[in-house]
C-alpha positions as CSV (number, residue, x, y, z in Angstrom):
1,X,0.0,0.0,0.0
2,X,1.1,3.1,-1.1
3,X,1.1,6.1,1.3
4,X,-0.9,9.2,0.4
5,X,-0.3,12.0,-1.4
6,X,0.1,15.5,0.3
7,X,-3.2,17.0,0.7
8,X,-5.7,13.9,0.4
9,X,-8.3,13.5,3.1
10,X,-7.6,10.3,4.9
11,X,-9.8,9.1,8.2
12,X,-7.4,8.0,10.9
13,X,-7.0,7.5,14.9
14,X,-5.3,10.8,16.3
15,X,-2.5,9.4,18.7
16,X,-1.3,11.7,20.5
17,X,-0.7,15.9,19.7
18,X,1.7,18.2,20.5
19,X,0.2,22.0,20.7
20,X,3.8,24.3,21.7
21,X,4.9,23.3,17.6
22,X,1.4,22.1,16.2
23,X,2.4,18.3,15.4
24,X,-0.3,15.8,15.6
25,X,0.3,12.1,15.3
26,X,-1.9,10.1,13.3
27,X,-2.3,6.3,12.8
28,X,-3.9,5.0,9.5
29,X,-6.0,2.2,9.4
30,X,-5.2,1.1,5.9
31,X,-1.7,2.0,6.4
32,X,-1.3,0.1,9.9
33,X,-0.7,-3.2,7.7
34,X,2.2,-1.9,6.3
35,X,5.7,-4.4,6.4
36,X,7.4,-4.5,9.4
37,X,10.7,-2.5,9.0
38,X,11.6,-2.9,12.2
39,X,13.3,-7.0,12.4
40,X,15.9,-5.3,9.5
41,X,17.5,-3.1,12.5
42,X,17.7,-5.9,15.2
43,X,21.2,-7.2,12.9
44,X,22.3,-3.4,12.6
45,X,22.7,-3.0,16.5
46,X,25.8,-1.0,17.3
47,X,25.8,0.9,14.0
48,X,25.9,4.4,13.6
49,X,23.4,5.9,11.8
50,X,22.4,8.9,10.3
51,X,18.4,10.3,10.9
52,X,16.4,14.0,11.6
53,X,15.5,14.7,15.0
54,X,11.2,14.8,14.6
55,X,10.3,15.4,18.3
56,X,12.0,16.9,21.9
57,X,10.4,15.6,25.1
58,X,10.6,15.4,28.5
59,X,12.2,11.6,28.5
60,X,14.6,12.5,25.6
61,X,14.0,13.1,21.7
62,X,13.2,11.2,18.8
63,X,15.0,10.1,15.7
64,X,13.8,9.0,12.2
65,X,16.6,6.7,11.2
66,X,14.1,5.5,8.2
67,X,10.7,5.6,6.9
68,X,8.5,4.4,9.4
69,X,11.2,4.1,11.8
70,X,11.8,6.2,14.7
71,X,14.2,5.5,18.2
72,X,14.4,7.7,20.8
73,X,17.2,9.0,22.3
74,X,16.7,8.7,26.7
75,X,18.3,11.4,28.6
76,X,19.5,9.1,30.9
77,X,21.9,8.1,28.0
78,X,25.8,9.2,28.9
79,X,25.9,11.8,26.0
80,X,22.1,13.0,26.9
81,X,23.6,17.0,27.3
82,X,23.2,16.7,23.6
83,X,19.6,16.9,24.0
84,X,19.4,20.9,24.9
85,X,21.8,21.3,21.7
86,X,19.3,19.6,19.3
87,X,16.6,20.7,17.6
88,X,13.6,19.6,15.4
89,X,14.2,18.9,11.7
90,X,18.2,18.7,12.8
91,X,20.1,15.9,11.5
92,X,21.9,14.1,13.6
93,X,24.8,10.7,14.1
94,X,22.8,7.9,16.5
95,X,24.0,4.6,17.3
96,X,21.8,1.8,17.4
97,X,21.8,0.6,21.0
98,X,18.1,-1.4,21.3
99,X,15.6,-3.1,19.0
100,X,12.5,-4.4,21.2
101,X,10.5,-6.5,18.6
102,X,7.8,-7.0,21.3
103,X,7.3,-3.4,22.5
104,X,8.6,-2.1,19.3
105,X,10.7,0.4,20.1
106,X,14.0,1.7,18.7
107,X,16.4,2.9,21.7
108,X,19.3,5.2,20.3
109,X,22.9,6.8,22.0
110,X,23.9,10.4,20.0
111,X,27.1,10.8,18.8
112,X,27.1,13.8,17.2
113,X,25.1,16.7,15.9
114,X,25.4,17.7,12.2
């Protein structure tokens, strides 16, 4: 399934919002069926990657490493002092430190700031 083009209605769960940069998170019903990406990155633990930082929050920020794919980056992490240098849309080096295939979640380590 292909995704949508820019500007076509679709009818979707809102997931969560956040108001301070007017992002809202959407899931699609047709598009929830989409393959897995996620079993590729379980091999590619310990590799550095490069992704855009899409969102700053209280437990850290988050990292799209690829389409559909997104880690987070804790602030409990050794280099977490990164996380006040960061911004949205900012590209950035993460290492792969975590694939949970059950919980599916991505946990990331910065190493540097592009």
């Amino acid at each position: 399934m292909e995704l949508p083009p820019v500007g076509q209605l679709v009818t979707g769960e809102v997931i969560w919002h956040a108001e301070h940069n007017h992002q809202v998170g959407i899931m699609l019903r047709e598009w929830a069926e989409h393959e897995d990406l996620l079993p590729g990155f379980v091999e590619r633990v310990g590799q550095a990657v490069t992704g855009r930082v899409t969102k700053i929050a209280p437990i850290g920020f988050f990292v799209r490493i690829a389409d559909c794919v997104e880690g987070l980056v804790p602030l409990t992490e050794p280099g977490a002092d990164i996380a006040k240098s960061v911004r949205e849309g900012q590209t950035i080096l993460v290492r792969i430190v975590a694939v949970d295939l059950e919980r599916t979640r991505v946990v990331l380590a910065a190493e540097s700031v592009a």
